[in-house]
Structures are given as structure tokens and as C-alpha cells.
Steps between C-alpha positions, in 0.01 A plus 500: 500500500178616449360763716206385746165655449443770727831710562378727741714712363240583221192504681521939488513451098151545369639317176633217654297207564629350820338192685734450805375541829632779703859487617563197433895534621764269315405166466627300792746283348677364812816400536516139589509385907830439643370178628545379127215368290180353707600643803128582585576828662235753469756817489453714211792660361551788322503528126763329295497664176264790284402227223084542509283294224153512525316167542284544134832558317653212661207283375569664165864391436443175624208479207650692283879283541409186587506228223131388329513138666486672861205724452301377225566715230620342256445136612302304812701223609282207631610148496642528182262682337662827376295735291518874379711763285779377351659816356458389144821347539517052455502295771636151625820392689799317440543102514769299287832591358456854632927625642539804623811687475705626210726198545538206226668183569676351212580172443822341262550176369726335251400469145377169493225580799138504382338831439187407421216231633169352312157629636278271448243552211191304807615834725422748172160302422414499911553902480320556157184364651480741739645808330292855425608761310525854641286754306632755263390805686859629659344677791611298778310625803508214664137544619235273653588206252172486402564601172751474116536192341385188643479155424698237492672335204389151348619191591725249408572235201510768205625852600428555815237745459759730338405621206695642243773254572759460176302780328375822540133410485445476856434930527174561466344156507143458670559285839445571851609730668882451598521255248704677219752791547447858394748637262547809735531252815848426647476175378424634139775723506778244611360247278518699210887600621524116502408448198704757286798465709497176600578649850286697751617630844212501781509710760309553796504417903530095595162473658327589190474172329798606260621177458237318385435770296787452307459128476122564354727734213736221414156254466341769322773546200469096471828360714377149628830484623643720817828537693639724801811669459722626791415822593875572666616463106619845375373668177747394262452126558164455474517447133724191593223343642208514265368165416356407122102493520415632817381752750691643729477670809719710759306567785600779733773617288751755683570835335694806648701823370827269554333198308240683232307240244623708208325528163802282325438246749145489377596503153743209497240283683258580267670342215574212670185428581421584160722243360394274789117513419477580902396754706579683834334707777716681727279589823675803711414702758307792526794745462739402253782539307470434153621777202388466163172545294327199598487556851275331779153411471297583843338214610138602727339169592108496460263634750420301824162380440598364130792287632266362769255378216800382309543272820189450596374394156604138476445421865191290684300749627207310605264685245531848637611761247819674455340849512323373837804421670710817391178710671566344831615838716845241608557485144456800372741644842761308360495606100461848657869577415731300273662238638780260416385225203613226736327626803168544294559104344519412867217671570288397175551177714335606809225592330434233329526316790237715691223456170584125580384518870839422624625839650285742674518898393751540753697329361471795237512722706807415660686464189627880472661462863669192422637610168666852662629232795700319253635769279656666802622181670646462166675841491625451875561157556721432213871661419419632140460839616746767672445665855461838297216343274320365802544830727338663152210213523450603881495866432267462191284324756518835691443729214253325328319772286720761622771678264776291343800736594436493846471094516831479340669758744350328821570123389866641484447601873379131607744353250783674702363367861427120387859513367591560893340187623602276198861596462596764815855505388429634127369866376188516323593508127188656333506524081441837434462416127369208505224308352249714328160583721316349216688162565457582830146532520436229219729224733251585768202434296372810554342826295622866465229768406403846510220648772522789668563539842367810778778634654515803749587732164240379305446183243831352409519237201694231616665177354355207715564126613260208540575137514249324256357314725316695796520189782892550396596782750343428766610089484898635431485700857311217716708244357855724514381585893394111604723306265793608501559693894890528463371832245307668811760691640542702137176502467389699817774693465393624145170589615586666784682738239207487262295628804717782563526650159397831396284335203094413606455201219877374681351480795170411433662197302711402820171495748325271195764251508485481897158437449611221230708353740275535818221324350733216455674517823326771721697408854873519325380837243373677884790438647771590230297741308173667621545552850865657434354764310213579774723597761744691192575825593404638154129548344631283146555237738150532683319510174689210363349318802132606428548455159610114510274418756180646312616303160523209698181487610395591138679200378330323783770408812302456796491640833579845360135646650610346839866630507362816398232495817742397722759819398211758480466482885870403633717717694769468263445839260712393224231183464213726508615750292604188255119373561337815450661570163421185362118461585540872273651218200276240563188586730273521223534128439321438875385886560281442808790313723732743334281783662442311823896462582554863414222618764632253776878615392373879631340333780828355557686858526177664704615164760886586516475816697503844438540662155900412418684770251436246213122418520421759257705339258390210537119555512551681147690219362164258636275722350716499182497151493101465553404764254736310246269167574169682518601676169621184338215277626211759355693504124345145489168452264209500744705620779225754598234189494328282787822280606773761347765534660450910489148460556547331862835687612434898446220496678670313784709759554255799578389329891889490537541885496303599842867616661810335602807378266279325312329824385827591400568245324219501279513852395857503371356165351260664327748783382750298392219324299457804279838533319580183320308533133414271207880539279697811452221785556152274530281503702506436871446179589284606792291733263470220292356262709245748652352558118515128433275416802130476476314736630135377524429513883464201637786344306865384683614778188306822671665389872868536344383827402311622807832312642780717297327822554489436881902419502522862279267704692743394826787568337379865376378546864799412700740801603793241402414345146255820370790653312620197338120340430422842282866477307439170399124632424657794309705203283183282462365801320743590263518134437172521397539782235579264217325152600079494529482229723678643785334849454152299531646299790582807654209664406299267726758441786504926597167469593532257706792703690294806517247362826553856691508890396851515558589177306323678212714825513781351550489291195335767303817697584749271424310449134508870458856574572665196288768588285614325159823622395521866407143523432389747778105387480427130638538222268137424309440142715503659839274763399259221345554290814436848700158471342425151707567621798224776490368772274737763369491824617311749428707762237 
């Protein structure tokens, strides 16, 4: 855990710059009522365990852990409308002939069965007119879509729009763009393949228009003529089955290490086809198996925006222009990431229906939600896929962004408990060797990349997870937790241990998905989830609470504020120490009620009675919590102005400290307000904010000031927080040494502390005797900030 600002036990070290109030005590983590959850009773217990965290590095995991969809980093989720970083890796998600699993289904017939089926030359013509090229550049980002080759290839009655086709005249040839292939394009490469060997093997993921890929090769090398052959066939009898003038195809061809597409496979059916005067395209998967020279040509399917215009091209638009209607913000959230070629046809439809008048730009809108609906029905709903690939689909859900190795070792864990509830009688059987994480990953439609991730030792490069699509996580866990209920059991029990683990992103990524499933079903996720962990014995459990309710009400469940209110100020103390940590997560987001329920929760404790043994405790962990909002709310642009959230609540606080527990209260506020900085050895936040205000008189900016320095001057005043205002004043300093700003900032806050004669020495005295290191003289900032205080003395 990380240590809470302020242990009193440094506040004699000159060099250690300590913001905690003054014996605080342990933090009063009570142990819960033997009346059992919701008794009401207004005992207090003694602590339960020594686990402290302080509320600003609470708020830090949870930012730091939690995945981009909850917080806005690297996508806003809104309707459908998903924007933002996409980790330079591609994008989309899976629809079709996707199975997961390592298993393949083989089927036997006699001889004299049929192993191969006509496809009509109307279907080849019907996908011609449509088709685009992808562009030659092989850096496949799978960016905004907005850019690589575009167009859309001619139409029908001669070739299609492809050129080149029975020749190799096509490269090169002036036409729009998308119209002709490049020679360094996938399609250039596997047509050339095609046309020396007579054979080409295509390989690439099923949503990525590989099929009709392969048809638009067999048109392109002149076959007017096209059949299907069985894809259960093995290697060695393909040959048989090669008709005389003709194109052939084998889509979704199965390869493995026990069934290889060897290179005298290859061979052999090149001569026959040879002989034939036919051709054939075997389409694979991503990963496979073949040996030999001429191995597998990667198919990467154009970029989003060009096979919209492919679409969009030949349909009524009602005058507007192509370009106009892929600038609409719905559109351009949708070719954001790549999608599957089917879903984008489908959706090429939509908006062609909206240029029309007949669909509104909802229905746009919408069409990202209702794609990720279907794919996951599809992956849950149907039998194509094991209980260890789905309890991999559920924790990928979990771990979305997070590290591949610990996704894999935790889907294990669920894998093991839904096993229980489907077949009680049997042991889990988990594969240790089993399919390959890149099948894995690529089954799930989904991206592995490099990014580096803070740990507590430092920046750790790390081998992540995403699904494609970003609506895809957060659809698999509402539709796992309201579709299919007979999965709840293993589910809570998984993240119950997911809460409990030693890790931070582990359980940060179990209070995400209770957030997940509590904006879906809040009343069932309280019960089973939340409110077990409130009245947990152990601080992982507490936080896991906090935590799921403040991404909750980031990904917008209501009543959260309310529930929040209504713990603040209960009896109970395991629901207002719950409360009281979250409004620290997510007070910013309403800052003034946030404030407001803190103040009435110490009214609260001044209205139970005397002081109790744990209302220390507990007043530091409120003042932690409201100098975590009040820090958070004033990092906002134009916090400090008329209407800022800063601006209005700072000042608020300075009537409040005329005596009583309210005094108290806002003092260690103020204290605690002083440690948390800007990243590993910034600035402090609180600093910050002062030299960011305005300070024309007159101006909402100068009464944050006047407001701040009133808060410090009481704190350097009072025989209780003097020691600890002037270490944390002692680490503002040397904070200052290397950064300009905060010397300046400084430079025009001490003034403002220095009112009386004895404010002055004592400050000139505390510049004097700072110590930097070994250095026995004071380091060079304090002696220029020594300066703004007052003259130097005389030599």
C-alpha cells in the first residue's frame, strides 16, 4: 500500500515533507457490527486491520488502472459514439464465420459425394461493383479511416472496374482512386502468386472481406467460370477436384501442425491447374500452417472510409456528396476503427438511407451499439465455442487494455468456477498448451501491442489486450450479467477474488466491471457485489466498493449522488466510510454537493455525542477525501474563474474555521491538500492552482488567493498543524528549486503569509536553515525566495 501523506512519524525530519495532520492514530477501519450488515447501530469498533491508503492515491489507481472507456482516456462512450486513442493498433470486431477454439470438425463421405458447388458468376459481378482495393502502403495502423486508398471499383458489363484483368496492364493505370491495384498491395502480391503459380493461398482473419477478395483474384486472372470446393477435403485430394477452365475457391481452409498445406501439395496442384487452364485461391486463417517457398499472402482489407465510398458510390443519395456524408461526426465515429467488411456494407446502407431522408442520425448513431450487441449474442448464444473460450471472452472484457499474461491466468480462474455450475460432478480440465495466445487473441477479435505501464517500481513495458471494437467490453459484461443469470454465481465469486488480490490494476479491473454490471442492473450488482465489500473487513474490499461505485457514476448509473448522501450521514460506519472514500473518486464530477455532504457528515459526528476513540480517524479520512475533490476540481481549465468550481469552494471554507470540529476539519483539509503533486516529483497541485489564479483585485482569481493564504496562515498559526504546515512549506520549496513557475508562485504566496513580525521571522528562519542534501549552505531558491519576504541582511 502506499503510505498516507502525513506520517506523523516524520514531522521531526526537516527533510521530509509531511502533510498529515497531527496524530492522526491508525485509520479506523472497523470491524463490522455483530448485528450483521445494515444493522444501523451507531457503535464504533475498534480497528480491524493496519492497511492505510490515502484518499489521492486511491483516486490514482483507480485512474491510473481503470480501462480508457470508464474514464475517458482513451475513448468517451456516448450513445454510440466512441472516439479517441486507439493505440496505433486496428480496430473492428468480429461477425461471420468467426469459431473459437483450437477444435476442427471434420466431415467424411464416400467417394462419389460432391466436393465442390458452383458460385454463381451474378454473386462475383454483384461483389465486383462494390469492391476497393487496399493501398500498397503496409503500415496497417488501423487509424481514423480517413485515409489510404479509396474508391470504389467500376461497374459492371465489361470488367468490373478491375483493371488489369487477363494481363498485367492493370498496375499503374490512371483511374480513380481504388480502382486498380498496387503492385505492392495484398491484392498485387497474391495476384501475381496467382498468376505464376496458378495457385495463391490468402490469409488473413474472416471479418476482413477475405473472401471476396479472393473471388475478385480469380475474376482478375480472367476465370468467368467459379466453383467451391469442400473445405473438410485434405491436401492430397484437392488436385482430384480441379475442374478444366475455371476458378476455384476454398474458403476458410483448415491448416494445423497435424494437417500442414505442404509445399508438394502446392506443387502438384499447380500443374493441374496448369494443364487444366484453371486457377485456385486457398483463403486460411490468420495463423497457418503451410511449409514451402510460396507461402501465404497477408490479406489487409482497405481502410474504412474507402470501403464506405466503394458502397456508397452506386447508391441514391438524394444529391448529397459522398465526402459530405463521410464528415457527418456518426460517420466518421464509426470508420474510427476498422470494422468487419460486412458490418461496414450494412452500414454503407444506413447511410444511404439517412442522405435519402429515411433514417434519422440516430439511427447512425446507434449503429456501433447494435453491431457489438450482435457479435456477442453471437459468441454466447450459439454452441460453436467452448466454456474455456467464453470464460477467456469474459475475462478479456475485464482486462481490456491491461497485460495479456494476466488475462490468460485469471480467465483460467473463472473458467474453473463456471465449470462448477455447468458440470458440478467433473474437474476443471484447463489446456495448459493449448491454442496459441495469438489464436487466442485473434478468435476474440481483438489487438495485442506494446505501451508501457506505471507500476509501483517504475515504468514497465507490457504486452496488452484490446478487443477491436471499444463498445465490445463493456456490451460482453452487461449482456453475460442480464442474459444469461445461471453465470452469476461464478461471476461474483471471481470478483470477489479479483477484489482481494494483492495486484492494484486486478482490483481496479474487478470494481470496473461492478460498475459494468451495476449500470445495467444496479439493485441485483448492490446486493451481490457492492454492498458486500462495504461492510468487508479488509481495506481491498472497501476500495473495491468506492472504486465501482465512482466508475459507475462515470459511466452514468443513476442515483449514485443520492446513495452517496444518504451513507455520508448514516449511523452505519462501514457506509460512511464507503461514502466518504468515494466522493474522494468522484466528487470532482459535482464538487459543491460533494463538499456539502462532507461538512454535514462532521456535523453528523459533532451530533452523536462525545468524541468516540475513532473520530480522529475518521475526521482525517473526511478531510482526505475533501482535499482530494477540492484538489481535483481546481486541476480543471478555469477552475480559479467566476463559476469555478475552486473559485467558489476555497473561499467557502475560511468562515468555517471560527472553532469547533469543523475548524478541525478544515485545517487537516487544507494539509492534506499540500502533498499530492502534478506526476512523480511535480509540482503541488495546491501550489499550482494558487500561481494559475488571477491576481488582479477585484477578480474571483485574487479571492482564491487572499482565500489560500488565509487557510495557510491558520495552519502555520495553530499549536496543532504549525509543524506539519512548515514541512510541507519546507517541500514546496525544494520543489521549487528546479521548476520557475512554482518558485514565482511561491514567490508571491510568502508574502501573503508574512501579515505579522513573527510570521516574518519565522519564515525567514525556516528559508535560512533549509538543507539540500549534503550541501551545508541553503539551496539557491530559498535564498532567492528569502529575498521576497524582506531585504537581506545587512553583512
Amino acid at each position: 500500500m502506499n503510505a498516507p501523506y502525513g506520517d506523523p512519524a516524520t514531522a521531526g525530519d526537516p527533510a521530509a515533507a509531511s502533510s498529515a495532520p497531527p496524530d492522526p492514530g491508525p485509520e479506523a477501519d472497523l470491524e463490522p457490527d455483530p448485528a450483521g450488515p445494515g444493522s444501523g447501530t451507531a457503535a464504533d469498533p475498534g480497528p480491524d486491520d493496519s492497511e492505510t491508503e490515502h484518499a489521492w492515491d486511491s483516486r490514482r489507481d483507480l485512474y491510473r488502472h481503470s480501462p480508457g472507456i470508464m474514464l475517458g482516456r482513451s475513448a468517451q462512450l456516448g450513445g454510440s459514439l466512441v472516439g479517441g486513442d486507439q493505440h496505433g493498433v486496428s480496430g473492428g470486431h468480429v461477425t461471420g464465420d468467426v469459431i473459437l477454439g483450437s477444435k476442427v470438425e471434420y466431415r467424411y463421405g464416400g467417394d462419389d459425394e460432391e466436393r465442390s458447388g458452383e458460385i454463381p458468376t451474378a454473386e462475383v459481378e454483384r461483389i465486383a461493383w462494390n469492391f476497393a482495393f487496399p493501398s500498397g502502403d503496409s503500415d496497417d495502423s488501423g487509424g481514423s479511416g480517413v485515409s489510404g486508398g479509396s474508391g470504389v471499383s467500376g461497374g459492371s458489363g465489361d470488367s468490373g472496374g478491375l483493371r488489369g484483368s487477363g494481363d498485367s496492364s492493370g498496375e499503374g493505370e490512371a483511374g480513380a482512386p481504388g480502382d486498380t491495384w498496387e503492385p505492392g498491395s495484398p491484392f498485387g502480391l497474391a495476384l501475381a502468386r496467382l498468376r505464376e503459380h496458378r495457385v495463391a493461398v490468402l490469409s488473413g482473419p474472416a471479418t476482413t472481406g477475405r473472401r471476396a477478395a479472393a473471388l475478385m483474384l480469380l475474376r482478375a486472372v480472367g476465370s468467368t467460370a467459379y466453383r467451391a470446393l469442400d473445405p473438410g477435403l485434405s491436401p492430397g485430394r484437392l488436385a482430384g477436384e480441379v475442374r478444366d477452365g475455371c476458378g476455384h475457391l476454398i474458403d476458410d481452409y483448415p491448416t494445423s501442425a497435424e494437417q500442414p498445406l505442404r509445399e508438394h501439395h502446392l506443387r502438384a496442384l499447380s500443374e493441374k491447374l496448369c494443364a487444366a487452364g484453371s486457377h485456385l485461391v486457398v483463403v486460411v486463417g490468420p495463423h497457418p500452417v503451410v511449409h514451402g517457398d510460396a507461402g501465404p499472402v497477408p490479406w489487409r482489407p482497405p481502410e474504412p472510409a474507402a470501403l464506405l465510398r466503394s458502397h456508397l458510390r452506386h447508391e441514391d443519395l438524394a444529391g448529397h456528396s459522398v465526402e459530405e456524408l463521410l464528415a457527418l461526426p456518426e460517420v466518421r465515429a464509426v470508420l474510427g476503427h476498422r470494422r468487419p467488411v460486412a458490418d461496414l456494407a450494412a452500414f454503407a446502407g444506413r447511410v444511404a438511407a439517412h442522405a435519402r431522408g429515411t433514417l434519422p442520425l440516430s439511427g447512425l448513431a446507434s449503429y456501433g451499439r447494435h453491431a457489438a450487441e450482435q457479435q456477442v449474442r453471437a459468441w454466447f448464444d450459439g454452441t460453436g465455442q467452448t466454456l474455456h473460450d467464453k470464460a477467456f471472452l469474459i475475462a478479456l472484457a475485464t482486462f481490456n487494455e491491461a497485460p495479456y499474461p494476466l488475462t490468460a491466468e485469471l480467465s483460467d480462474v473463472l473458467f474453473g468456477l463456471l465449470q462448477r455450475i455447468e458440470n458440478p460432478g467433473e474437474p476443471a480440465r484447463i489446456p495448459v498448451f493449448g491454442t496459441s495466445s495469438a489464436q487466442r487473441v485473434e478468435h476474440a477479435q481483438a489487438d495485442r501491442y506494446l505501451e508501457t505501464e506505471e507500476t509501483e517500481w517504475g515504468p514497465v513495458l507490457q504486452t496488452k489486450v484490446q478487443f477491436r471494437d471499444p463498445l465490445t467490453a463493456i456490451t460482453l459484461l452487461r449482456e453475460v450479467w442480464t442474459g444469461h443469470p445461471s453465470a452469476r454465481p461464478a461471476l461474483v465469486t471471481w470478483l470477489r477474488r479479483l477484489a482481494d488480490d494483492p495486484r492494484p490494476v486486478v482490483r481496479t479491473r474487478a470494481a470496473s466491471t461492478a460498475a459494468v454490471l451495476a449500470h445495467a442492473d444496479l439493485p441485483s450488482t448492490m446486493s451481490l457485489l457492492i454492498r458486500p465489500w462495504v461492510f468487508g473487513a479488509r481495506l481491498r474490499a472497501r476500495l473495491a466498493a468506492a472504486n465501482a461505485l465512482a466508475l459507475a457514476h462515470h459511466l452514468g448509473t443513476p442515483h449514485v449522488p443520492r446513495i452517496l448522501r444518504e451513507w455520508c450521514t448514516t449511523n452505519d460506519h462501514r457506509l460512511r466510510r464507503a461514502a466518504v472514500r468515494t466522493y474522494a473518486l468522484v466528487g470532482d464530477a459535482f464538487a459543491g454537493d460533494a463538499v456539502e455532504a462532507l461538512l454535514a457528515a462532521v456535523g453528523a459526528m459533532e451530533a452523536r455525542g462525545g468524541p468516540a476513540p475513532s473520530w480522529r480517524a475518521e475526521l482525517d479520512e473526511l478531510a482526505q477525501s475533501a482535499a482530494a475533490v477540492l484538489l481535483a476540481a481546481g486541476q480543471n481549465a478555469g477552475a480559479w474563474e467566476a463559476g469555478g468550481a475552486a473559485a467558489e469552494l476555497w473561499p467557502a471554507l475560511v468562515p468555517l474555521t471560527r472553532g469547533g470540529l469543523t475548524r478541525d476539519f478544515v485545517l487537516r483539509t487544507v494539509v492534506h491538500a499540500c502533498g499530492p503533486v502534478d506526476g512523480a516529483g511535480g509540482r503541488p497541485l495546491l501550489l499550482d492552482l494558487f500561481g494559475r489564479a488571477e491576481a488582479v483585485p477585484g477578480t474571483p482569481g485574487a479571492l482564491l488567493r487572499q482565500s489560500l493564504a488565509s487557510l495557510w496562515r491558520m495552519v502555520l498559526n495553530d499549536p496543532l498543524y504549525s509543524a506539519y504546515g512548515l514541512d510541507n512549506l519546507r517541500g514546496w520549496v525544494r520543489a521549487a528549486g528546479d521548476d520557475r513557475d512554482a518558485e514565482r508562485a511561491l514567490a508571491e504566496l510568502l508574502p501573503l503569509l508574512a501579515v505579522s513580525v513573527e510570521d516574518t521571522k519565522r519564515l525567514v528562519y525556516l528559508l535560512e536553515n533549509l538543507r539540500g542534501g549534503a550541501d551545508p549552505s541553503p539551496p539557491a531558491v530559498a535564498l532567492r525566495l528569502r529575498g521576497a519576504l524582506s531585504p537581506p541582511p545587512a553583512p
